[in-house]
N, C-alpha and C positions, 0 to 999 in steps of 0.2 A: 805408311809407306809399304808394308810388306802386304798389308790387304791389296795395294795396287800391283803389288807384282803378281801376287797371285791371280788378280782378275785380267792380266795381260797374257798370263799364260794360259788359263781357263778358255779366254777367247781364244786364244792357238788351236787350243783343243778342241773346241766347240765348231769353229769358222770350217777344222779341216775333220771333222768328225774323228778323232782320237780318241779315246777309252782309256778309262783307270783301269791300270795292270798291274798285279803283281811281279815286281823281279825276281820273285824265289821261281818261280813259274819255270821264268829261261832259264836255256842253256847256258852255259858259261860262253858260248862262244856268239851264243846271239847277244849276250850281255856286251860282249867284245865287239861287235860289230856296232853296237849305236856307242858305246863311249870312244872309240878310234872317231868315228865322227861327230862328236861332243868336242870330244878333247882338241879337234885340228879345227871348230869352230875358235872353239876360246882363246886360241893359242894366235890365228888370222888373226880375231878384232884385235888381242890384245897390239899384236905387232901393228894392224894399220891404225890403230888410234894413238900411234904416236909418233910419226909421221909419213905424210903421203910422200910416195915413190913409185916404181914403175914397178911392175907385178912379180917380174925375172928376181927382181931384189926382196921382194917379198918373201918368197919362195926359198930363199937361200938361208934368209932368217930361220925363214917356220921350218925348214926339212932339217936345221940342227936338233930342234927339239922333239918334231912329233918323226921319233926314228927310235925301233926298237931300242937302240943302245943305252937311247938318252931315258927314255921311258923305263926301262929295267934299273938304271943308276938311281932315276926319280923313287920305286918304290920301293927298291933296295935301302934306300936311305933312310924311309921314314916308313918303313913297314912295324918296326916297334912303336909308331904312334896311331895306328887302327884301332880299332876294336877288333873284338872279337867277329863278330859280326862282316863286318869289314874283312877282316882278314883268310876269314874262310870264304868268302866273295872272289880274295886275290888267288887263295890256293886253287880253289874250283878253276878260274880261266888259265893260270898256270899250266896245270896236270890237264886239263881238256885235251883231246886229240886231233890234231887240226889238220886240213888236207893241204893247209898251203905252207909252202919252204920259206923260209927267211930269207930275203934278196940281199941284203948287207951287214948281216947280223949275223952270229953266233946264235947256235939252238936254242942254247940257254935264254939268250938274251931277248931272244923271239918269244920264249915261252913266259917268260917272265911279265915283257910288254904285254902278252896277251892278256896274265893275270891283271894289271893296271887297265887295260883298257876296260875288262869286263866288272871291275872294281867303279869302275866313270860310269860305266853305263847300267849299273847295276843304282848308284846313285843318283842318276838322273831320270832313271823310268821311277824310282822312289818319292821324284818331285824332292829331294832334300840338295838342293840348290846351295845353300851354305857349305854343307860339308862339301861338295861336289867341287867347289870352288878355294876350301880350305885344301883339299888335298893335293890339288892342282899348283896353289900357292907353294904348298912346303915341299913338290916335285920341283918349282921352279926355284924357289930358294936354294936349296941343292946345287940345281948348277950353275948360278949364278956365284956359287962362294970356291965353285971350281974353276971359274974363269980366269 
C-alpha cells in the first residue's frame, strides 16, 4: 500500500516535472507558503468528504480552522510533542520576518501560524506524509476538545 502511494505521487512529480528538494534549503517563509496551501487542501477534503453542501457552507467550516488563531492554538498545544528537528522548523517560520500584517489576528498569533505553516510545508516538500498528517491530526484534536 505505501509502495502505491508513493508511485501516485512520484507520477505527480514526474507528469508535472517536480524535483526532489531539500526543505532545509527554504526559507522559512517559502516553507510557509506551500504548507498554508497543504494545510487548506487537507482541511477542504477533509470537510467535503463528509458531506456535500453548497460551497458558502464549506467555507465557514474551513475559515474556523485554517485562520491564524486556530492554527497558533493547534501548535501551541502540541509543540512539546515535535522533535527537535521539527521544532526548530516552527521557530525558524515563527521569528521570520514577513511583509505581510495579520488581517484578524493578533501579531503573535500570526507569527506563530506562520511557524505551523512553515512546520506543513517543511514536512511535505520532506515527502514524510505521515508525520505531516500526524501533526495536523493532533492540531485538530486540539480543537475539537475546545469545542
Amino acid at each position: 500500500m505505501e509502495e502505491q502511494k508513493k508511485g501516485r505521487y512520484q507520477y505527480f512529480k514526474d507528469v508535472l516535472g517536480i524535483k526532489q528538494v531539500n526543505p532545509q534549503n527554504y526559507s522559512p517563509l517559502s516553507l510557509a507558503y506551500i504548507g498554508d496551501s497543504i494545510f487548506d487542501v487537507m482541511i477542504r477534503t477533509m470537510e467535503v468528504s463528509k458531506v456535500n453542501m453548497q460551497a458558502n457552507k464549506y467555507h465557514k467550516l474551513v475559515s474556523k480552522i485554517v485562520c491564524a488563531p486556530a492554527q497558533a492554538k493547534m501548535i501551541l498545544a502540541i509543540e512539546d510533542q515535535l522533535t527537535e528537528e521539527e521544532h526548530d522548523v516552527f521557530k525558524r517560520g515563527r521569528n521570520a520576518k514577513s511583509y505581510t500584517k495579520a488581517k484578524n489576528a493578533s501579531t503573535v498569533d500570526y507569527r506563530n501560524a506562520t511557524g505551523f505553516e512553515a512546520l506543513l510545508g517543511y514536512l511535505y516538500l520532506k515527502e514524510d506524509f505521515e508525520r505531516l498528517t500526524d501533526i495536523v491530526k493532533l492540531g485538530l484534536d486540539v480543537l475539537a476538545r475546545e469545542e
